[in-house]
N, C-alpha and C positions, 0 to 999 in steps of 0.2 A: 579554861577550855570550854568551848560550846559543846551545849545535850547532844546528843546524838538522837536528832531529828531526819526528814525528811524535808527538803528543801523545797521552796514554792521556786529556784531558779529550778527548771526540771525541764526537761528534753522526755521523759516518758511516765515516771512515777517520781524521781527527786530523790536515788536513792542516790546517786551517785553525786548528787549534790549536796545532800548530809551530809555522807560520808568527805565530801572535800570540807567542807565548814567544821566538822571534828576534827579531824588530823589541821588543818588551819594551811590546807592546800589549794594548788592552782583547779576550779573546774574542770575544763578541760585537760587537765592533765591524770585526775583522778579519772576522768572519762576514758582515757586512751589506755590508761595504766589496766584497768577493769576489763575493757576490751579485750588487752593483748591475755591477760590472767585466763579470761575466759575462753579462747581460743585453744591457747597451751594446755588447759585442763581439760581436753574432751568436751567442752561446754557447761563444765559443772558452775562455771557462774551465773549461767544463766538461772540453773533453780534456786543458788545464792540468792539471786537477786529477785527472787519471787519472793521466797520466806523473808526476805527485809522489805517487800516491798508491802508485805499484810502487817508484819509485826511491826516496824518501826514507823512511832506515832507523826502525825501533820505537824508540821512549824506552824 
């Protein structure tokens, strides 16, 4: 299984592109999955993805 990095493929920070290369998933599908997650939660992915996007290190 791959670290759990931050991707240099990245559309903003790369988090959602680690997170595809660990789970060993489609990019954009982790991307739309994350979107949809985010919306249905009040927005709370969006500070999700803030705290992954300081703590989780550069590929």
């Amino acid at each position: 299984m791959a670290e759990f990095k931050k991707s240099k493929d990245k559309v903003i920070a790369g988090v959602c592109g680690g997170i595809a290369k660990w789970l060993g998933w489609d990019t954009s599908l982790t991307r739309i999955l994350y979107t949809l997650l985010t919306i249905f939660t009040a927005f709370a992915g969006v500070i999700i993805y803030i705290i992954l996007w300081i703590v989780m290190p550069n590929e």
